[in-house]
KETORTOR-814715 format. One line per field, with one value per residue: residue number from 0; x, y, z of N, C-alpha, C in turn; residue in three letters. Coordinates in steps of 0.02 Angstrom, whole numbers, padded with zeros to 5 digits. Example, Ala and Ser with C-alpha at 12.3 -4.5 7.8 and 13.67 -1.06 7.14 Angstrom:
<atoms>
k = [0_1]
n.x = [00660_00642]
n.y = [-00284_-00112]
n.z = [00390_00354]
ca.x = [00615_00684]
ca.y = [-00225_-00053]
ca.z = [00390_00357]
c.x = [00660_00645]
c.y = [-00165_00002]
c.z = [00390_00394]
r = [Ala_Ser]
</atoms>
This chain:
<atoms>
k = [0_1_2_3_4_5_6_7_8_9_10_11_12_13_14_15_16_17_18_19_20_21_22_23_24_25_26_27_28_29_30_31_32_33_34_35_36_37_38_39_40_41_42_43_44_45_46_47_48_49_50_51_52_53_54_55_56_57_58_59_60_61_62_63_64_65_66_67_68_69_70_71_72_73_74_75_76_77_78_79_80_81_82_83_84_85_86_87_88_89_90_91_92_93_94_95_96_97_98_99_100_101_102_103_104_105_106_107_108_109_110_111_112_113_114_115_116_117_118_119_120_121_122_123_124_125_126_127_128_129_130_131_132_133_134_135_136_137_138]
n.x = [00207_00363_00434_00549_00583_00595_00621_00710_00813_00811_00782_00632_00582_00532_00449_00344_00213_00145_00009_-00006_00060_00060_00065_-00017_-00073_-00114_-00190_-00253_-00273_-00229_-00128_-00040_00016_00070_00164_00223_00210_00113_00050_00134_00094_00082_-00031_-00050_-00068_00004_00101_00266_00323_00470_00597_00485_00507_00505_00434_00277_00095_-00018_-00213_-00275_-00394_-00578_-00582_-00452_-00280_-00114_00071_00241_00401_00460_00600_00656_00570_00511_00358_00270_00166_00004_-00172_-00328_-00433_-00576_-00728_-00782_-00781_-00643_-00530_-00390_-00330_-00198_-00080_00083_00220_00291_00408_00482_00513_00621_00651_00598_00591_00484_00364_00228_00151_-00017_-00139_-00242_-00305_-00406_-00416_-00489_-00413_-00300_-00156_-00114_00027_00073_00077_00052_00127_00060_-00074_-00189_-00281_-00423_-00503_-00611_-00637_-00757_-00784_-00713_-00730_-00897_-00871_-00848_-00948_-01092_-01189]
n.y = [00454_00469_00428_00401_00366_00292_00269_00087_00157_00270_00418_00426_00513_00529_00591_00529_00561_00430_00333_00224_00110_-00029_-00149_-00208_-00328_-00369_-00468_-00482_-00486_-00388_-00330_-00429_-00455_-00316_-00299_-00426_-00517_-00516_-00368_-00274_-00157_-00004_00124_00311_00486_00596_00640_00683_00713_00721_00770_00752_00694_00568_00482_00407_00391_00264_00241_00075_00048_00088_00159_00180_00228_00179_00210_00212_00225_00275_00260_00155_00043_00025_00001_00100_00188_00153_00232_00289_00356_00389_00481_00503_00434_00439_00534_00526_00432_00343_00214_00176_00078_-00060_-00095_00027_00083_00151_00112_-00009_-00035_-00085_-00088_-00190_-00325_-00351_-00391_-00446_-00444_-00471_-00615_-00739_-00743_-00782_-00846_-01057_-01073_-00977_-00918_-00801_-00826_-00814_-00732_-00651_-00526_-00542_-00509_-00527_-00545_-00498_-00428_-00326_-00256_-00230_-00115_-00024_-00024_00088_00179]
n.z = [00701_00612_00444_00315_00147_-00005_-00188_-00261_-00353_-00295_-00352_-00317_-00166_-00005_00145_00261_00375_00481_00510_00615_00693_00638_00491_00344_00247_00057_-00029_-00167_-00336_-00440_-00308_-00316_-00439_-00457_-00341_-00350_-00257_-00103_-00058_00058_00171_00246_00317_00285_00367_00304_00179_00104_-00042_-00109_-00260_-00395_-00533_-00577_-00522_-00542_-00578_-00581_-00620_-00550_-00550_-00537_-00405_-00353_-00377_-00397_-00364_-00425_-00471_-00631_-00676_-00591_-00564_-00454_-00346_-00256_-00167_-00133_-00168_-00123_-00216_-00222_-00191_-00024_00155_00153_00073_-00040_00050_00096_00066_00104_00008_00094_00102_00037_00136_00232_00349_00447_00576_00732_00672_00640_00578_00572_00474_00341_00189_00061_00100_00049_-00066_-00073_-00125_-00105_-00082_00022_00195_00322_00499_00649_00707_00611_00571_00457_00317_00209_00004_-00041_00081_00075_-00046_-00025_00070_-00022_-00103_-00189_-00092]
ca.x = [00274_00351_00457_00574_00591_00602_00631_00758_00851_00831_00743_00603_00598_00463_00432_00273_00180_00106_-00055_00002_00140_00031_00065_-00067_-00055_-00155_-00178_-00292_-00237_-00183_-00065_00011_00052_00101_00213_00289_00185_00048_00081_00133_00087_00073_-00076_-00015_-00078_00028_00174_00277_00345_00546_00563_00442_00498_00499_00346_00216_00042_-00082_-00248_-00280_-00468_-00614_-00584_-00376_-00194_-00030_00114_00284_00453_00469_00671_00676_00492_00483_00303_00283_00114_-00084_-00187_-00410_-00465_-00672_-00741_-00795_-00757_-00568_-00509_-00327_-00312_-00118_-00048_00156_00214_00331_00482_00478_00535_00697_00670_00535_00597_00437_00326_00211_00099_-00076_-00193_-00230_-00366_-00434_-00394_-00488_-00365_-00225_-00118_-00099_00073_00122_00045_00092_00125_00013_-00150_-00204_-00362_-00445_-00570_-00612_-00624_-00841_-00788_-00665_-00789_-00945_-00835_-00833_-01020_-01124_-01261]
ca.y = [00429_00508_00383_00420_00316_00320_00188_00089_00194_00332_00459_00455_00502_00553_00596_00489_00524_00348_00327_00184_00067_-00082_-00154_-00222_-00379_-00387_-00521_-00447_-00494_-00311_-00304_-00458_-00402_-00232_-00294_-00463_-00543_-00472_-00306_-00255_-00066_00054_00199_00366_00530_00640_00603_00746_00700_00759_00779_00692_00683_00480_00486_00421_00364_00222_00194_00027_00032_00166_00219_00189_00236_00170_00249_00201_00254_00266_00223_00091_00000_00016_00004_00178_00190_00151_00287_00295_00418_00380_00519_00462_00465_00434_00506_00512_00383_00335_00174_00160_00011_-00051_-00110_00069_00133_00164_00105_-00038_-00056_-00048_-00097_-00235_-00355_-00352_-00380_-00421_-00413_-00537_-00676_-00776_-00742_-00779_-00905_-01088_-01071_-00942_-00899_-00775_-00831_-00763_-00731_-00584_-00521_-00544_-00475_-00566_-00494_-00465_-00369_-00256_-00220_-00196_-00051_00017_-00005_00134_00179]
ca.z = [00690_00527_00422_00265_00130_-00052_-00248_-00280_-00385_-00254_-00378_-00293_-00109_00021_00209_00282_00441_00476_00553_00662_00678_00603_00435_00328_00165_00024_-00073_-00201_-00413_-00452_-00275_-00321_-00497_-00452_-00315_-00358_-00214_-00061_-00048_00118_00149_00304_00303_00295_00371_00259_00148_00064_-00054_-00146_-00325_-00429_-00598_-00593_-00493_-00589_-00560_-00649_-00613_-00587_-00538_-00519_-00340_-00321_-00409_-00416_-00380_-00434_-00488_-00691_-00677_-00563_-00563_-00369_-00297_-00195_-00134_-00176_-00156_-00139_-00256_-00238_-00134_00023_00210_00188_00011_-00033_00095_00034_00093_00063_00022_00159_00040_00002_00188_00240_00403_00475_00634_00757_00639_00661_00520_00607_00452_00282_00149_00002_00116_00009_-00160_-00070_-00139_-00064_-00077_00094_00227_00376_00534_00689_00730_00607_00573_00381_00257_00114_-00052_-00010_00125_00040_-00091_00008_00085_-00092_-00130_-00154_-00014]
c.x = [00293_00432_00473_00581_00586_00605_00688_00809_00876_00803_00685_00600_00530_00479_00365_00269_00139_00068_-00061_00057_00123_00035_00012_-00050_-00104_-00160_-00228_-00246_-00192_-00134_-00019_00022_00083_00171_00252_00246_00118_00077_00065_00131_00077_00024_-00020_-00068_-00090_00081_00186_00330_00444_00530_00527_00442_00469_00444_00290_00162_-00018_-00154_-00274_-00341_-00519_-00604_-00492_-00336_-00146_00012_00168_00341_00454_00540_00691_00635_00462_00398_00321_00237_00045_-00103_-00280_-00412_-00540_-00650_-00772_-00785_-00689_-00523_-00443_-00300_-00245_-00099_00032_00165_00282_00398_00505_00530_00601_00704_00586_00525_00527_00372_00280_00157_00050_-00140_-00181_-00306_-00376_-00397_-00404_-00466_-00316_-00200_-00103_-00022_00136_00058_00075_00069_00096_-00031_-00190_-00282_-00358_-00484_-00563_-00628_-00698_-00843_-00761_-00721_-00851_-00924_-00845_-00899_-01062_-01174_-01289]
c.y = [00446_00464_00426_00359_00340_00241_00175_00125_00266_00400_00478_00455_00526_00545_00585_00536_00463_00365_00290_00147_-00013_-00087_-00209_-00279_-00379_-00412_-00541_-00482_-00433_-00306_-00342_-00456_-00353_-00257_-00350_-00507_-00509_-00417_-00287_-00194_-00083_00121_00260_00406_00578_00611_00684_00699_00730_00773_00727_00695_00616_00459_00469_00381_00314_00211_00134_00014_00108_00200_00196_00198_00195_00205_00201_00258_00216_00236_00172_00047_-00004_00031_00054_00178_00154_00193_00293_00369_00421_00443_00467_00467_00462_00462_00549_00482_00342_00273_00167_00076_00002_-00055_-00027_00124_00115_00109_00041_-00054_-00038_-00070_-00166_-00268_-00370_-00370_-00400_-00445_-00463_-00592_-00741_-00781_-00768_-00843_-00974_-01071_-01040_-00926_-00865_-00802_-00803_-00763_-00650_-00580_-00496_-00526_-00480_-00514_-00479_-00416_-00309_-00218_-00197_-00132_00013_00041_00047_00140_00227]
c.z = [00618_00525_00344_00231_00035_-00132_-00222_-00292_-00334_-00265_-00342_-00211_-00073_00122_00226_00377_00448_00521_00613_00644_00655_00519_00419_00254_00139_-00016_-00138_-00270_-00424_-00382_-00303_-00387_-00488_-00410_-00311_-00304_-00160_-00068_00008_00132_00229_00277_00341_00320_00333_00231_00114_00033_-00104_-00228_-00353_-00486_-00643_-00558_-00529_-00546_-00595_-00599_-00620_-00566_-00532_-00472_-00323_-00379_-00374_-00407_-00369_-00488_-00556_-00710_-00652_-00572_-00512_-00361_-00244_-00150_-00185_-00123_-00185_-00173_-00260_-00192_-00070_00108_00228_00100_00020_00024_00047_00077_00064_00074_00078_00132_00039_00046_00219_00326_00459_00525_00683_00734_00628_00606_00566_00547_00399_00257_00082_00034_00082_-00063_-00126_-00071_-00081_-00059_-00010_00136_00281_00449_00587_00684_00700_00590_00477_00383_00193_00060_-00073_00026_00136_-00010_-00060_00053_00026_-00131_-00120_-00102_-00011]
r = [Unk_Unk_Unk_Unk_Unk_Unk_Unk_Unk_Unk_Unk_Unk_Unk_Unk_Unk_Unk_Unk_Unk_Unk_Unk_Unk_Unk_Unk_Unk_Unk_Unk_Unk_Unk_Unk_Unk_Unk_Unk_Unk_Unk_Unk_Unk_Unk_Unk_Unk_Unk_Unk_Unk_Unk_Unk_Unk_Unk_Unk_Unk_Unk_Unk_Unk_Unk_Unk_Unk_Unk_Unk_Unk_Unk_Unk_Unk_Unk_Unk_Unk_Unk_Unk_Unk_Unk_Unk_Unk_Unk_Unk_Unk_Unk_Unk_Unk_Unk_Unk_Unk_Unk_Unk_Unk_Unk_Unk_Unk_Unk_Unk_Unk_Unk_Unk_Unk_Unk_Unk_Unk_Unk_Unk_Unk_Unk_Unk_Unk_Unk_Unk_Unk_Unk_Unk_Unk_Unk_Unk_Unk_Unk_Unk_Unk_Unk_Unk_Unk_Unk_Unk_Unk_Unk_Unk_Unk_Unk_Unk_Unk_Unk_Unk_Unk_Unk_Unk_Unk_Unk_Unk_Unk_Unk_Unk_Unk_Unk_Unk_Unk_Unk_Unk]
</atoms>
């Protein structure tokens, strides 16, 4: 399923194939900094992206980046940079896509960070913030 979407501002833009029509929350310190709250993403395939002058990228850990728009502040993607069996594994964030119709919240991740304050409705499936990292550990 291939999905358009792009910042705020509009500067930056991009064409996604998505991996599935499942969206994913993570309720990790660095998402909810980066994005104002969980950060709701979709895995990508491929993404191409338009011009990328405002395109920038931060690492905010050893094995992932950041990407956001320098003019607006939009949250674009996170992006695995370890090597491994999945690397440039790119998640967009969902805010980001033009279009979410279809799209379904099935999941999220540091269940145990995540604020008393919200919780999502439904029956999704978690992985605490042990079982995100033991993903990450070497072997």
């Amino acid at each position: 399923m291939e999905r358009a979407g792009g910042c705020l501002c509009g500067a930056v833009r991009f064409t996604a194939r998505l991996k599935s029509d499942t969206l994913g929350a993570c309720h990790c310190g660095m998402c909810r900094k980066w994005s104002g709250g969980p950060l709701i993403a979709v895995q990508t395939e491929g993404i191409t992206f338009g011009p990328t002058e405002t395109l920038k990228t931060y690492a905010s850990s050893a094995w992932a980046e950041r990407g956001f728009c320098v003019a607006c502040g939009s949250s674009v993607f996170y992006r695995l940079t370890v090597p491994g069996s999945d690397p440039g594994h790119v998640h967009l964030a969902a805010g980001a896509l033009d279009d979410l119709d279809g799209l379904s919240l099935t999941h999220e991740v540091f269940v145990d960070n995540r604020p008393e304050g919200y919780a999502f409705a439904g029956d999704l499936r978690g992985m605490t913030e042990a079982e995100v990292m033991a993903m990450f550990a070497p072997k």
